[in-house]
N, C-alpha and C positions, 0 to 999 in steps of 0.2 A: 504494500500500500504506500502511497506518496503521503511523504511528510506536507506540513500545513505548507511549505514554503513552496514547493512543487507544484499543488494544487492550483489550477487557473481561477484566477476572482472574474468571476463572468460578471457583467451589470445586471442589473435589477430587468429581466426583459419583458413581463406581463405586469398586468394592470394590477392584478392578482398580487402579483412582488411586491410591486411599491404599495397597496392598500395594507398589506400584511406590516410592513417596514413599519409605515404611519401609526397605524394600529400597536403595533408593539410597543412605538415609542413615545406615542400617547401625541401623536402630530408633529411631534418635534424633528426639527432638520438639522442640518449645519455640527458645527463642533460645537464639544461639549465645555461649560466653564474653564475656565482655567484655575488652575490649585491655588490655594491660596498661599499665599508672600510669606505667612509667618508660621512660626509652631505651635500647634497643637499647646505643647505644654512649656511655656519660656521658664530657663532660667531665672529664679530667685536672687538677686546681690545682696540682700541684708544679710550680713553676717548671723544676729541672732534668731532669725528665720527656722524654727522647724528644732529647736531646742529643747530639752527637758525642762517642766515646771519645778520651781523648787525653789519657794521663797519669794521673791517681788517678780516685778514684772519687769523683763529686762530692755526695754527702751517703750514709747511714747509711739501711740499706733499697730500695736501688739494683741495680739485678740488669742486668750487661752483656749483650747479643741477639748473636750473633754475625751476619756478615755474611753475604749471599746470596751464590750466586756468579756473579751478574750485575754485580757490582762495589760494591754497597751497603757502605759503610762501616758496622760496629756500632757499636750506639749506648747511651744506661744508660736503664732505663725503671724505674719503680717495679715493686716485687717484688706479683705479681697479675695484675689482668686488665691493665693496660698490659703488663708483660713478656707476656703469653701472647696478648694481640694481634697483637703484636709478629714476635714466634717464628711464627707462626700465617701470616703475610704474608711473612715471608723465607723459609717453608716453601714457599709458593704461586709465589714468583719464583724460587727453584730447584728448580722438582719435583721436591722432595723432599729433591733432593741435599745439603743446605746440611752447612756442616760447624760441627759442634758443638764449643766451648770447653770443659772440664770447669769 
């Protein structure tokens, strides 16, 4: 059998084709978006970002994750998408159950 590369790409020759084509792709034509510019998950620069709790709060904009309850100790993560990562993961390690600090 011929590899994908071998195979001739024949065009779309009945009506049939191309209503099939439209229909699958819900009428859509042309290329598809382009990827997006940034990642998924950026790099954190605060140093005390993602630290163990133990005692004060170690800078100004620091929001405490409370623990899972698989044992995870909480930790201070900057207030945003680090804290909401965060939250988001000790949710995931205790479905659901996690208990919430006010």
């Amino acid at each position: 059998m011929p590899t994908r590369a071998q195979r001739p790409n024949y065009p779309e020759a009945t009506e049939g084709q191309k209503k099939a084509r439209l229909a699958w792709n819900r009428g859509e034509t042309g290329t598809g978006r382009k990827p997006a510019d940034h990642p998924v998950v950026e790099v954190c620069h605060v140093e005390v970002c993602g630290t163990p709790t133990g005692g004060r709060r170690p800078g100004p904009g620091m929001v405490q994750v409370a623990d899972a309850w698989d044992g995870a100790h909480a930790h201070w993560y900057c207030d945003g998408r680090c804290a909401a990562i965060a939250r988001a993961r000790a949710d995931l390690r205790s479905n659901g159950h996690r208990q919430v600090n006010p």
